[in-house]
C-alpha positions in Angstrom: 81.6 61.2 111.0 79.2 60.6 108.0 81.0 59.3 105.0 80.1 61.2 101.3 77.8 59.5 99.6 76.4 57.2 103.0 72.9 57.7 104.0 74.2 59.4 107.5 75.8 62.1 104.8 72.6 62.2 102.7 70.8 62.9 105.5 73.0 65.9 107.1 73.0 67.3 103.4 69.1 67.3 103.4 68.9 68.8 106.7 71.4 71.4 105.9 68.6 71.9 102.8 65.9 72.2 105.2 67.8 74.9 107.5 68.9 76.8 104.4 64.7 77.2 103.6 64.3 78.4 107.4 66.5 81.1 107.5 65.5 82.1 104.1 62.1 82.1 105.6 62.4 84.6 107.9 60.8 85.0 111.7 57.3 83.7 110.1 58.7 80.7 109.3 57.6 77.2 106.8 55.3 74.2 107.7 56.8 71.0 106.9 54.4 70.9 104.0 56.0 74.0 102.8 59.4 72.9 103.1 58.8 69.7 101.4 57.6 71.9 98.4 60.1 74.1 98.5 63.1 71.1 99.1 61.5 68.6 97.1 61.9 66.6 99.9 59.0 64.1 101.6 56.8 64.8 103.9 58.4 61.8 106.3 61.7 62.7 105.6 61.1 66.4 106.4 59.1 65.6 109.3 62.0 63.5 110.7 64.4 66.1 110.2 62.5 69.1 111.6 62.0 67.0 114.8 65.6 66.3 114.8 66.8 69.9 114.3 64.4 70.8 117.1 65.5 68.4 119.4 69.0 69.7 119.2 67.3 73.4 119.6 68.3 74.8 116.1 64.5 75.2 115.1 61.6 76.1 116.9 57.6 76.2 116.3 57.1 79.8 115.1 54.1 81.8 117.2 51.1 81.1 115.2 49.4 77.9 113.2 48.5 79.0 109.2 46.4 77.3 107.5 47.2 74.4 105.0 46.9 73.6 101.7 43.2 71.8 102.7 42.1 73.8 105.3 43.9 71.9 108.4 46.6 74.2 110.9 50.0 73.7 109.8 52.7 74.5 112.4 55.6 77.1 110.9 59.2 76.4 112.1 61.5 78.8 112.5 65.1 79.3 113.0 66.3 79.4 117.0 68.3 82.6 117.2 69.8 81.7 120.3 71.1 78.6 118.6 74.2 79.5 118.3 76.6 82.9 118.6 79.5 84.3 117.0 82.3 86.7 117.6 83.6 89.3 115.5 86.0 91.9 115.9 87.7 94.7 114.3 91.1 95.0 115.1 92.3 98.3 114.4 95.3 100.6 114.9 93.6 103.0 116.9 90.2 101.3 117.5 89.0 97.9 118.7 85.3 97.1 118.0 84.2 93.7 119.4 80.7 92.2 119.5 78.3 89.3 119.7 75.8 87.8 117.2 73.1 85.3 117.2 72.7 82.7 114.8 70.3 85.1 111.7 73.4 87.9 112.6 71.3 90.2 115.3 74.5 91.6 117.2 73.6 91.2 120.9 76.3 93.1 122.8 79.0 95.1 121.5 82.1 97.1 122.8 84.2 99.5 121.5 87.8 100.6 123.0 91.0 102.1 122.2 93.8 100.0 120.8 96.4 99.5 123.4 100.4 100.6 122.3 101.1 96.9 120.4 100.0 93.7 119.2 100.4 91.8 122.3 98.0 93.9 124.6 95.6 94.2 121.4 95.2 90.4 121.6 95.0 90.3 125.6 92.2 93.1 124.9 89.8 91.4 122.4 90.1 87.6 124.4 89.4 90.0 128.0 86.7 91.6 126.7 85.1 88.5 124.8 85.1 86.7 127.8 83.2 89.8 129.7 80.7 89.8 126.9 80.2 86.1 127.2 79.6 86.1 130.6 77.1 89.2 130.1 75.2 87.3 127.8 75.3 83.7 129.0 76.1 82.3 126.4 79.4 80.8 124.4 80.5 81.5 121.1 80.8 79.0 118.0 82.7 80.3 115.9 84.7 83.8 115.6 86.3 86.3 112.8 88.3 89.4 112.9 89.8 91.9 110.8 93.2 93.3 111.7 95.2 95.7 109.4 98.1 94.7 106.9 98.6 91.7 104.7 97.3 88.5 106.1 98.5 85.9 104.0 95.4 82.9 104.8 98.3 80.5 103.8 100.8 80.5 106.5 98.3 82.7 108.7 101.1 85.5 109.6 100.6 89.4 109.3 102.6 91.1 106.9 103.0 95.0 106.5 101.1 95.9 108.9 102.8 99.5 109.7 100.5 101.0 112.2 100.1 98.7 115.0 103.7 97.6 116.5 104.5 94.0 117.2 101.2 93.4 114.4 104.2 91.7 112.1 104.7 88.0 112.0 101.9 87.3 114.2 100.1 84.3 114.2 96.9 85.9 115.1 94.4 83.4 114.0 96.5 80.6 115.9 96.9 83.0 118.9 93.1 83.3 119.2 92.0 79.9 118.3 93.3 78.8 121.5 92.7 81.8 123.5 88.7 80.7 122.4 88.9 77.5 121.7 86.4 77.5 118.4 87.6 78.1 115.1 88.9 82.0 114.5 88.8 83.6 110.4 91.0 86.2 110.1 91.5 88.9 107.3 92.3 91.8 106.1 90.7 94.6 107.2 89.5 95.8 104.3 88.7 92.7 102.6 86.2 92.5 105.5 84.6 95.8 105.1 84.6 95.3 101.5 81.8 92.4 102.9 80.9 94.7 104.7 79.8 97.4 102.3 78.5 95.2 99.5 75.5 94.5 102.2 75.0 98.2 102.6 74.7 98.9 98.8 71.1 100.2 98.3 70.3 98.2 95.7 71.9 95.3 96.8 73.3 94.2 93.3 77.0 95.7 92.6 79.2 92.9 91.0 82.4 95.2 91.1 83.0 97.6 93.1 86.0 98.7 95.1 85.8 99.9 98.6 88.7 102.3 99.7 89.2 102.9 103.7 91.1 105.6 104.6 91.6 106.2 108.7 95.1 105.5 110.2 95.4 103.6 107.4 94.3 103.5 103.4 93.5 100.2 101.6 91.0 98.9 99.4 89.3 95.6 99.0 88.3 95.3 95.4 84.9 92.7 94.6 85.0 91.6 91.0 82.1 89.4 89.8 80.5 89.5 93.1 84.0 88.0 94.8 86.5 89.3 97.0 90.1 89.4 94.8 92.9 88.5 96.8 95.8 88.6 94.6 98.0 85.8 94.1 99.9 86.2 97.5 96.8 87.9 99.7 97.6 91.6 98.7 95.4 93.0 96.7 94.6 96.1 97.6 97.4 97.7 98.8 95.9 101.2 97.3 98.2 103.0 100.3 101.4 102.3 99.1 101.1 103.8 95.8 103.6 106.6 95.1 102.1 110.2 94.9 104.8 113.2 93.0 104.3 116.0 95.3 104.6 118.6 92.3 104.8 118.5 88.5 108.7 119.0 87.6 110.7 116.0 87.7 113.0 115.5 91.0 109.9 116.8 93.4 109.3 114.7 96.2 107.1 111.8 96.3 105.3 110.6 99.1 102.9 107.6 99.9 99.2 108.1 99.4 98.7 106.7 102.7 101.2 109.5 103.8 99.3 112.3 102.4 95.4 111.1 102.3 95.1 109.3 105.6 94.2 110.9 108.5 97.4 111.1 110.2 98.7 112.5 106.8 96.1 115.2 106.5 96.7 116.2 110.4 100.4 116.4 109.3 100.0 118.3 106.1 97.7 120.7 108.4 100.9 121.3 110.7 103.2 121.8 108.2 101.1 124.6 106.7 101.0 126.4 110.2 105.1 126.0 110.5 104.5 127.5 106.9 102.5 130.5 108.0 99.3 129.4 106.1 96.5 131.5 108.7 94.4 129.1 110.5 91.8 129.5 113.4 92.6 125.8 114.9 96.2 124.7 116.6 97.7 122.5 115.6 96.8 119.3 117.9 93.3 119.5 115.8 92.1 116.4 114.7 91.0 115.5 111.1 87.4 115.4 112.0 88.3 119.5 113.1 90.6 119.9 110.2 87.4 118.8 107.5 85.2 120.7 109.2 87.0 123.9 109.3 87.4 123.6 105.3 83.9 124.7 105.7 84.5 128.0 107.2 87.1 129.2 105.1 89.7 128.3 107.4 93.0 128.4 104.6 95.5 126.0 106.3 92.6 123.2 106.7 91.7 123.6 102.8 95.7 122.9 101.8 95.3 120.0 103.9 92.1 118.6 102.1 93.6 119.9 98.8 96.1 117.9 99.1 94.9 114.7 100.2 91.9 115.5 97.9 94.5 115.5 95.2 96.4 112.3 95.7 93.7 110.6 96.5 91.8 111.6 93.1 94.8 110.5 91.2 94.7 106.9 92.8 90.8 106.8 92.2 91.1 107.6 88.6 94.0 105.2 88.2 91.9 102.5 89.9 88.9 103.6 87.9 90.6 103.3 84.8 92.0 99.7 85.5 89.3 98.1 86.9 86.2 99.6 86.3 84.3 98.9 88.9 80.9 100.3 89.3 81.0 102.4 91.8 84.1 103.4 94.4 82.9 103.3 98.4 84.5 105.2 100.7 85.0 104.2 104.1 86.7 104.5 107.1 86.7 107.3 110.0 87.8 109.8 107.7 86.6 108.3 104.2 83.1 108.1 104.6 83.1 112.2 105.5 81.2 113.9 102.9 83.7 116.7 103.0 86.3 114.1 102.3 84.2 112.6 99.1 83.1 115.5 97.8 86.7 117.1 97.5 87.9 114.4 96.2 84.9 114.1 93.7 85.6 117.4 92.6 89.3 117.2 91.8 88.7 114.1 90.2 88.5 116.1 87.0 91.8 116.8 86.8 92.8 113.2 86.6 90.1 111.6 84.5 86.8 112.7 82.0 85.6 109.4 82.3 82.4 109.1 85.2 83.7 107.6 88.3 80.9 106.9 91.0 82.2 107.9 93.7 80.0 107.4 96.9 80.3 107.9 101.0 80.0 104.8 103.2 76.7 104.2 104.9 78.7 102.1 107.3 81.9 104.3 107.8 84.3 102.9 110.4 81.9 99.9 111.3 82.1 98.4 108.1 84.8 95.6 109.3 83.2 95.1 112.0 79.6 94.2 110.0 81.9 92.0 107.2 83.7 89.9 110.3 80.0 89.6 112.1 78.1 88.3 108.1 81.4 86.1 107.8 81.1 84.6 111.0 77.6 84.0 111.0 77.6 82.5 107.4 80.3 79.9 108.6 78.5 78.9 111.5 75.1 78.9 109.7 77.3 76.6 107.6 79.2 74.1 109.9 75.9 74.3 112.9 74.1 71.2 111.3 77.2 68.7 110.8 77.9 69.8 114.0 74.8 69.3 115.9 73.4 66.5 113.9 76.9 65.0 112.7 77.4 62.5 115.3 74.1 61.7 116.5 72.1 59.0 115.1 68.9 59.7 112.7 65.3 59.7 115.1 63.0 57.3 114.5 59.3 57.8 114.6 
């Protein structure tokens, strides 16, 4: 291994330099001329080094010659997508999404299934069906990330709090895939990861804080201040679902968690207790949340108690999150989150809470937005590590 400061160190820093160029460059590519200019490097270094990263199949010539700076053909050289791949997967509660990407983050096959009844089949579910993908595609992966739900503490690498998947607690999961795979695994927070997610969705693509909120089985929120995920000083920041919500105004009501009212097992709940209630409803009461929000719609009076409700706890976080932070703007994601019935409700009983402007906005990547943070995270720390480890051991070519 190349020593800081030796010329076998130097030489994987200016390559890494010259790769950083490429994929900036897009599929058209750079000459060497133009990565010289752009690097600052020399001509016979950069020609070296493009021959190098070509010969290990991280670059390619790109389709067509351009013309130099005089008039001669230069040669672009592009990134090799098929380079290297990555897994990413989103571990959920109800949901497992699992996929493959190449090198520039092009996902290449993807699978989505339902959880199975604990942790332990969860795990034997992603490493089965990562190996069926693998095998699909021909190829092996380089490096891997996944989101699962609860605290995960990168310290010690052990879930904590995680309520809705049993056996989820105290796991290892990081370790457990590592060797299932055999490359290095990242694992977060689920929300932290669609908090990545959703800052690449943003339409303008410049939004230094904002707070993303999931709500599903779960609620949490990852929260980006100055551009950067916040952690907390223990991993669990966030934790929006555990706040406590007063069920009415006089003191001695019952109080309930926000996750417990706002979620969507909370709203499918609140719908049923309304029925036992006698609230008139045109759905039974198996309906799901996507049924329950969408009955709101027609008028349907037990569904709107359900909304109203979660609509109204969830407000009251928003506005005390709004007030604290200040972020500008609040995402909403998630199954249930990112439904515009959901936002606007809330939106509209924000008013009770707050007269200061919250923006509040839907998702554009709704439940997938773990799954697109663990595929950018992946890719970024491959895009990172490929060079050392393609390069790192050889010996420089000489011309």
């Amino acid at each position: 291994m190349a020593q800081p400061g030796s010329p076998g160190s130097l030489r994987l820093l200016n390559a890494d330099r010259i790769l950083g160029v490429l994929l900036a460059s897009g599929p058209g590519g750079r000459s060497r001329a133009e990565i010289a200019r752009t690097t600052g490097l020399s001509k016979p270094t950069v020609s070296a080094l493009v021959a190098e990263l070509e010969d290990t199949g991280l670059t390619k010539p790109a389709t067509a010659e351009r013309a130099g700076p005089v008039g001669r053909p230069g040669t672009p050289y592009s990134v090799a997508p098929d380079a290297g791949f990555v897994l990413a997967a989103d571990i959920g509660a109800s949901t497992i999404t699992l996929g493959i990407a190449d090198l520039l983050g092009t996902i290449r096959a993807e699978r989505e299934f339902a959880t199975g009844p604990n942790a332990e089949v969860a795990l034997a579910q992603v490493v089965s069906a990562a190996a069926d993908l693998q095998r699909e595609l021909g190829c092996a992966v380089h490096h891997a990330c996944a989101g699962v739900p609860g605290i995960y503490r990168q310290g010690d690498g052990v879930v904590g709090e995680a309520l809705n998947l049993p056996g989820l607690n105290g796991m290892r999961v990081a370790g457990r895939l590592n060797e299932a795979f055999g490359v290095s695994v990242h694992v977060d927070n689920d929300v932290n990861l669609a908090a990545r997610g959703e800052a690449s969705a943003l339409a303008d693509g410049e939004c230094p804080h904002f707070v993303a909120i999931s709500i599903g089985t779960g609620i949490g929120a990852g929260l980006v201040l100055n551009g950067e995920l916040y952690r907390g000083s223990s991993d669990a920041a966030g934790e929006i679902g555990a706040l406590a919500v007063p069920l009415g105004s006089s003191p001695g009501e019952a109080v309930r968690t926000l996750e417990e009212i706002a979620s969507a097992p909370g709203i499918e709940r609140t719908f049923r207790e309304a029925l036992a209630d006698g609230v008139p409803s045109g759905l039974d009461p198996s309906s799901t949340v996507h049924e329950i929000l969408a009955a709101t719609q027609t008028g349907d009076r037990a569904a709107e108690q359900a909304l109203d409700m979660a609509a109204d706890a969830m407000a009251l976080a928003v506005a005390q999150t709004s007030l604290l932070l200040n972020p500008d703007r609040i995402v909403f994601g998630g199954d249930t989150g990112a439904n515009p019935v959901y936002v606007a409700a809330v939106g509209a009983a924000l008013g009770s809470y707050t007269s200061s402007s919250v923006n509040l906005v839907a998702s554009t990547l709704g439940r997938r937005a773990t799954f697109v943070g663990a595929v950018m995270h992946a890719v970024d720390s491959l895009q990172r590590s490929i060079v050392r480890q393609r390069l790192g051991n050889g010996q420089p070519r000489t011309t």
